[in-house]
N, C-alpha and C positions, 0 to 999 in steps of 0.2 A: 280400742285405742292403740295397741299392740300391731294391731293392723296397719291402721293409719302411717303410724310412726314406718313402718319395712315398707309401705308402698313410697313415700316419700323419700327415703334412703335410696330404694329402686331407681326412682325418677331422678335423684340427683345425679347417680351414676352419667345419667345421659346429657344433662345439662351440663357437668363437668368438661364431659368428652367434650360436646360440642363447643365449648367456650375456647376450649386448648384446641381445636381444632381450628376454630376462628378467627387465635391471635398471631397467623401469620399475616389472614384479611386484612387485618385491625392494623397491626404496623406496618404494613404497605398503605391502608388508604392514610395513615398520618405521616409515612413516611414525605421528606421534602426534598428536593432538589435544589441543591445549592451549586454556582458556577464552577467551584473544584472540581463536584461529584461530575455535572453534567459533562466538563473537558474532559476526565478520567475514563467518562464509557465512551465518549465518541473516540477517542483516542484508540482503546481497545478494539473496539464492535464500528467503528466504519470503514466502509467496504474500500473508500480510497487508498487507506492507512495500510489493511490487509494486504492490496496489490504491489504495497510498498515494502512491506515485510518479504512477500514472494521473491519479486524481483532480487532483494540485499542477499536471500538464500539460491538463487541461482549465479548470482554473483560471489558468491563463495564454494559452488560445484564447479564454478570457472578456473578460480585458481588453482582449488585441486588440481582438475584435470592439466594444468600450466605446470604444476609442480609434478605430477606423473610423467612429462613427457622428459623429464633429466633423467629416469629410472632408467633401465635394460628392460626392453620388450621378451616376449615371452609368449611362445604358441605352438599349442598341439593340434596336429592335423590326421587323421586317417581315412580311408575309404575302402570299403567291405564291396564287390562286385563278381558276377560270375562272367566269363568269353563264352558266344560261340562261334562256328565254323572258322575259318584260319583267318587268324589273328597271331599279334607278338604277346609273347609270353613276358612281363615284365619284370620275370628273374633271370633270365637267359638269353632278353632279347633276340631267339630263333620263333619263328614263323611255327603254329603250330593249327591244326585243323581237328580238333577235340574240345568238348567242356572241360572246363578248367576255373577255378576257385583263387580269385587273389586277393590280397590286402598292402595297401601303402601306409607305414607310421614314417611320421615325422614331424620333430621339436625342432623350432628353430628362432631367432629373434637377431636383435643387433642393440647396437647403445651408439648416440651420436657421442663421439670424442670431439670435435671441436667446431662448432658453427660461430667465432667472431662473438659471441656473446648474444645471439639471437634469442635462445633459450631463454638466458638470466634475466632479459630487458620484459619478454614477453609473459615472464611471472609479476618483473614488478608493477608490469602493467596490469595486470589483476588484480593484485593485491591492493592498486590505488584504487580501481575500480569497485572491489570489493568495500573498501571502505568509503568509497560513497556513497555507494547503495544506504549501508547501513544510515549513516549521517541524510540522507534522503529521506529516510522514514521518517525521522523528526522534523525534518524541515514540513511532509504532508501532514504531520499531529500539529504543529506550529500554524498552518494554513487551516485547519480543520478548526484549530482553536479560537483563532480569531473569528472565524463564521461564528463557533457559539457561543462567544461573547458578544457578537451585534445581536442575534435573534436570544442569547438572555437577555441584552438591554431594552430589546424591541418589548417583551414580555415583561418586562418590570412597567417599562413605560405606558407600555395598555393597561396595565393592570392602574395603575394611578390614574391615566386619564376616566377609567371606570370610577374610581372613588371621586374624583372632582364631578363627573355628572350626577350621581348618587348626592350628590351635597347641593347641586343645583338642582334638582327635582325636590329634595326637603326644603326647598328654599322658595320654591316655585309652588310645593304643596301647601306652606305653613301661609303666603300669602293670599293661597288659593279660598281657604278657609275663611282669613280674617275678611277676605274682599265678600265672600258669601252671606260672612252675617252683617255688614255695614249693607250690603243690595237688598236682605231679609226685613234689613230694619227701614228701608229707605233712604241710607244716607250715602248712599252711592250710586248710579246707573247700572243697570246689566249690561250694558256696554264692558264695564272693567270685567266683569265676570266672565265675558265670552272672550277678550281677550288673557286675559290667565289661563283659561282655559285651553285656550291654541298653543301658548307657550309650554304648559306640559305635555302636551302632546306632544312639539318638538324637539323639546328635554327628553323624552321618555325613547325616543327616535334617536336622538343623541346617544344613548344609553345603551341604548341595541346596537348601534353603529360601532359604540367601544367595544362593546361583551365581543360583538362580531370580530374586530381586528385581534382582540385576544386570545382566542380561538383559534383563527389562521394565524398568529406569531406561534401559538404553543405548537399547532399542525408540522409548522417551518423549524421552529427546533427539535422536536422528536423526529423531524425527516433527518436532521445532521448528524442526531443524535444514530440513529439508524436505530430507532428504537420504533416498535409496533405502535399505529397512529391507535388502537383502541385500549392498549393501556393503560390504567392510570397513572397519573403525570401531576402532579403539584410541583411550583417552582417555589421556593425561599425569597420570600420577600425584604431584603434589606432593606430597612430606612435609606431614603439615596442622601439626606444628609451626613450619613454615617460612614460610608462607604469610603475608605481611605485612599486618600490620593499624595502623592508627591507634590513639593513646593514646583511651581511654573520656572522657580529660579534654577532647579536645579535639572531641569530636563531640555537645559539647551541645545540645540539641533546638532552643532559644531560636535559640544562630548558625545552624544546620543550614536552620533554615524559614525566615530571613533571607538566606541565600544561596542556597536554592533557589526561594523566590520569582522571582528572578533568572535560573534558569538552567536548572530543567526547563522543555522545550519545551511541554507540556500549558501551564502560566500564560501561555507570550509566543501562544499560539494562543487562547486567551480573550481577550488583550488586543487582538491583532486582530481577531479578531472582535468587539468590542465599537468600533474603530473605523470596520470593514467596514460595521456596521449603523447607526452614525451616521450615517457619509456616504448611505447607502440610504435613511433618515428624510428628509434632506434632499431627497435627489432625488426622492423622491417627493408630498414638499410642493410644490415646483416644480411638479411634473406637474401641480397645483389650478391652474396662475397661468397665462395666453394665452403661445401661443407664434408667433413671426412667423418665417417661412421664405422664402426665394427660389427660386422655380421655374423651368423655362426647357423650350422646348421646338423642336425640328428635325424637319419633316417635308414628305413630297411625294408624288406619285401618279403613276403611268402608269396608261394603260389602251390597249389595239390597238383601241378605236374610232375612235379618230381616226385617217385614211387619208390623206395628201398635205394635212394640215392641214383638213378639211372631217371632218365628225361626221356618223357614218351612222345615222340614223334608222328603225322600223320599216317595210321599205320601199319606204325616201326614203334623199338622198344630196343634202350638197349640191351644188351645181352654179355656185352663181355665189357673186360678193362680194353684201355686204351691201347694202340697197337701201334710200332713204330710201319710208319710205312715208305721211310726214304732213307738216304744215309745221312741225311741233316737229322733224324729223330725226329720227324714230325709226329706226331701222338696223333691218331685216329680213331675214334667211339667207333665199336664193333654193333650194328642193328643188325635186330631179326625181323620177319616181317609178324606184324600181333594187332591183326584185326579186332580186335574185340575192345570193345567202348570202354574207355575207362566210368569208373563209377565217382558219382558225385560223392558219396561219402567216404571216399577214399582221401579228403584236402586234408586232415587232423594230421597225417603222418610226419612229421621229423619240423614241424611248425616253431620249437624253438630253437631247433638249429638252423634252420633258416633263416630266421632274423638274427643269430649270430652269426653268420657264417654273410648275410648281406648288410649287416650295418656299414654306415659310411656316415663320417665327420666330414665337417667344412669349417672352415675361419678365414674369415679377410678382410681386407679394406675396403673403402668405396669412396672414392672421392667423386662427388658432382659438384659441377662448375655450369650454373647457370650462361647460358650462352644468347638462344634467340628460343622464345616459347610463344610462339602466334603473337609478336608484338610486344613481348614480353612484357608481361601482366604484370610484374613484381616491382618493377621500375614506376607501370601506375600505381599498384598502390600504397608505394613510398610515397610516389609526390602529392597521391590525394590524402596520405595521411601526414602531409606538412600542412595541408591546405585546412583540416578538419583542425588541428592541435591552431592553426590562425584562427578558425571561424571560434574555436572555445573563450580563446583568451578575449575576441570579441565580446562571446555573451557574460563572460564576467566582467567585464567592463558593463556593457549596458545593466547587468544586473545590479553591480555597485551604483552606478548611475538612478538605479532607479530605486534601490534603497535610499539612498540620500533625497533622491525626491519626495518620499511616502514620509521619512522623516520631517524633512521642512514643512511636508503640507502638514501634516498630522501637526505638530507645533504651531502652525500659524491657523489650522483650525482650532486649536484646543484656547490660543488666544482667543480668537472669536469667537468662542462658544463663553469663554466666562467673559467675555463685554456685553454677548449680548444677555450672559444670562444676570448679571449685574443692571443693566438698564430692562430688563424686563420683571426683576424683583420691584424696581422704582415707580413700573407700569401695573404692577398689582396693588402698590400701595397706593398709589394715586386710584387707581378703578376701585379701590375697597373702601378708600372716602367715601368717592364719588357716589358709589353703591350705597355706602352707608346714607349719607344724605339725602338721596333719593329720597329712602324708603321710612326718613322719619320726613319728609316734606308729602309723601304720599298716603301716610296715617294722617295727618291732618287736610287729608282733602286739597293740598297746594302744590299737587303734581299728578299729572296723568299716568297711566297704565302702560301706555306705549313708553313713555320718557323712562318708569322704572324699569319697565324690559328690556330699554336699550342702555340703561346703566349696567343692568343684571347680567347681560351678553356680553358687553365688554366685558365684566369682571372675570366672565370666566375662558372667555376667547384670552384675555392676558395671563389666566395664571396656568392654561394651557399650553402658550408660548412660552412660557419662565419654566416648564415642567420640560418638554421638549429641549430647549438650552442645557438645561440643568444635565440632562442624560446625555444630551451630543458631548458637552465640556467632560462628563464622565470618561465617555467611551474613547475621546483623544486623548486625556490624561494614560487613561489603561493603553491605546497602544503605544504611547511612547516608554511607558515603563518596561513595556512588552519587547520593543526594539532595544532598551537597555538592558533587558537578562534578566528581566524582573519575574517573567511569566505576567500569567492571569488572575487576579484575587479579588474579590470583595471585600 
């Protein structure tokens, strides 16, 4: 027994494991997707949104670099080289016919002192541009968001039209039966038999037709989603009479396009860009006008010709101090003649008196006065940037223009979706008589098989139509709340 008992204890260890191993399985396959969730990753994880994010951070390495350009420039320069045969020696400028070892440093930069405000307009033109960008990204989460609210709506609505055939195949099977044992017993023809028959067949066909378009909706919003099509994917089924909407009265087109001026990101990203390119007009005007800069410059030389302070000549060497040789005191280098090659490893000697003894500073002005440049470019692209800051103000116009349109439509759809889905509630109730009546004139034998099928069809061709209404009146209710700041909700 004692056995028994530790082998069981053994085995549960592994049954344990494996259950805590399996309820991540477990809460994913019940996990559901509800229209927050599904807006919140496509918003994250699609690939539109990302290029959008991209672009708002190069558009903020822009202004940096607009803002670096008011700093003082700053740069070090040198070069390391060897001469041979006669060449100038670049600390003595004399002509020399020996290897020889030189080096050039020099720091130097400048700082614009006054360009007419060239500079200042060309930052604030970044910085509008940068704040576009960013307001850009919401505007592609806002475009992104509506797509997956139509293909959630699509996917709720397949999903119902599935249960309305599922209820017409019960409906089609339960007569399928009774019609079986009235033909069993003889009190009906096999005629109705083969007709019921065809009809579930065509329900069942029906049935496939839905599962299928449900399938390609859920395919089409995991595509938006940019979520893997072999994932598991469960959508959250709200009851669609539950699903909250705003009074009709209070989403009139007039306030709608009035508060969405305000508050879709597409208008505040026209606006900046319209004052992005202003400041760009200006700066570019400026660019016509002189600009005055400060320069400055630090540099010095070595060179291994020079040996214990004397300069080796092609050879010659000198050999003595300087020697008057007129009665003005002209000073004259005394050379011996000294064939013998100088050696490479001889450059190291007197290397930091040399760069002290050749440094050399500079400071100055520089005025440039744009004059005539091949046609002078800068004058075109002043005027093609008057012409660019026209064509903006245009697409915000048409863009206002064509928000107020999407608004009116969407409102004078969203009317039309609850007229018609009010007179298609009245086309269920009359077909669900009409049905009804059939199918007790049909148990007594005082109606054929076809006339019930063709009650049975209507009934559910109309509550197919009231079901389609119902979700279009949904999806224009949502985007008009959507144009009002409301976002997206179920």
């Amino acid at each position: 027994m004692w056995k028994c008992f530790g082998y069981f204890c053994y085995m549960g260890k592994y049954v344990i494991a494996l259950c805590i191993a399996a309820l991540p399985f477990i809460a994913q396959a019940q996990d559901k997707w509800d229209l927050r969730r599904c807006v919140e990753y496509a918003v994250k994880n699609n690939i539109s949104v990302k290029q959008a994010d991209v672009q708002a951070r190069i558009a903020d390495l822009q202004l940096k670099q607009q803002k670096y350009n008011q700093y003082p420039t700053a740069n070090f320069s040198t070069n390391l080289g060897t001469q041979f045969g006669r060449s100038i020696d670049p600390t003595t400028n004399l002509f020399v016919n020996t290897q020889l070892l030189y080096q050039n440093l020099q720091l130097q930069g400048g700082i614009t002192v006054f360009s007419f405000g060239q500079v200042k307009n060309a930052i604030e033109a970044a910085r509008y541009n940068a704040q576009a960008m960013k307001i850009d990204v919401d505007r592609t989460a806002n475009d992104i968001s509506i797509n997956v609210a139509t293909y959630y709506l699509q996917v709720l609505a397949s999903r119902e039209q599935i249960n309305i055939n599922e209820v017409q195949i019960g409906q089609t099977k339960s007569q399928l039966d009774d019609t079986r044992k009235r033909v069993d017993a003889g009190a009906l023809p096999e005629l109705n038999l083969a007709e019921l028959e065809a009809q579930l067949a065509t329900d069942s066909t029906n049935l496939i037709t839905a599962r299928t378009n449900f399938d390609l909706n859920v395919l089409q919003l995991k595509a938006v989603l940019n979520l893997d099509a072999a994932a598991p994917f469960e959508v959250d089924t709200p009851p669609v009479e539950k699903i909250p909407l705003e009074s009709l009265m209070e989403m009139q087109p007039d306030a709608v396009y009035l508060v969405a001026l305000g508050a879709q990101p597409l208008q505040k990203v026209n606006e900046l860009k319209i004052k992005s390119q202003e400041a760009n007009v200006k700066a570019y005007k400026y660019a016509l006008y002189p600009t005055l800069s400060l320069g400055y410059s630090l540099g010095s030389q070595f060179s291994n010709s020079l040996k214990d302070g004397k300069t080796s000549l092609a050879g010659y060497e000198q050999t003595a101090a300087y020697t008057k040789v007129s009665r003005d005191t002209l000073l004259s280098p005394v050379y011996s003649t000294n064939y013998s090659q100088k050696r490479f490893t001889d450059w190291w000697y007197g290397y930091a008196d040399q760069l002290n003894n050749n440094f050399q500073q500079s400071v100055g002005l520089t005025l440039s006065v744009p004059i005539f440049n091949g046609g002078n470019s800068r004058r075109i692209t002043y005027e093609r940037s008057k012409l660019d800051l026209q064509n903006m103000k245009l697409q915000k116009e048409q863009g206002d223009m064509t928000l107020k349109q999407n608004i009116y439509t969407a409102y004078t759809n969203a009317v039309g979706s609850m007229d018609k889905y009010n007179t298609s509630a009245k086309s269920v109730e009359s077909a669900q008589k009409a049905y009804d009546y059939a199918r007790k004139r049909y148990e007594v034998g005082l109606l054929s098989t076809i006339d019930l099928l063709t009650n049975q069809n209507k009934l559910l061709t109309a509550k197919l139509q009231q079901l389609s209404n119902r979700y279009d009146y949904v999806f224009r209710m949502k985007l008009l709340e959507f144009y009002k700041g409301q976002g997206l909700k179920l």
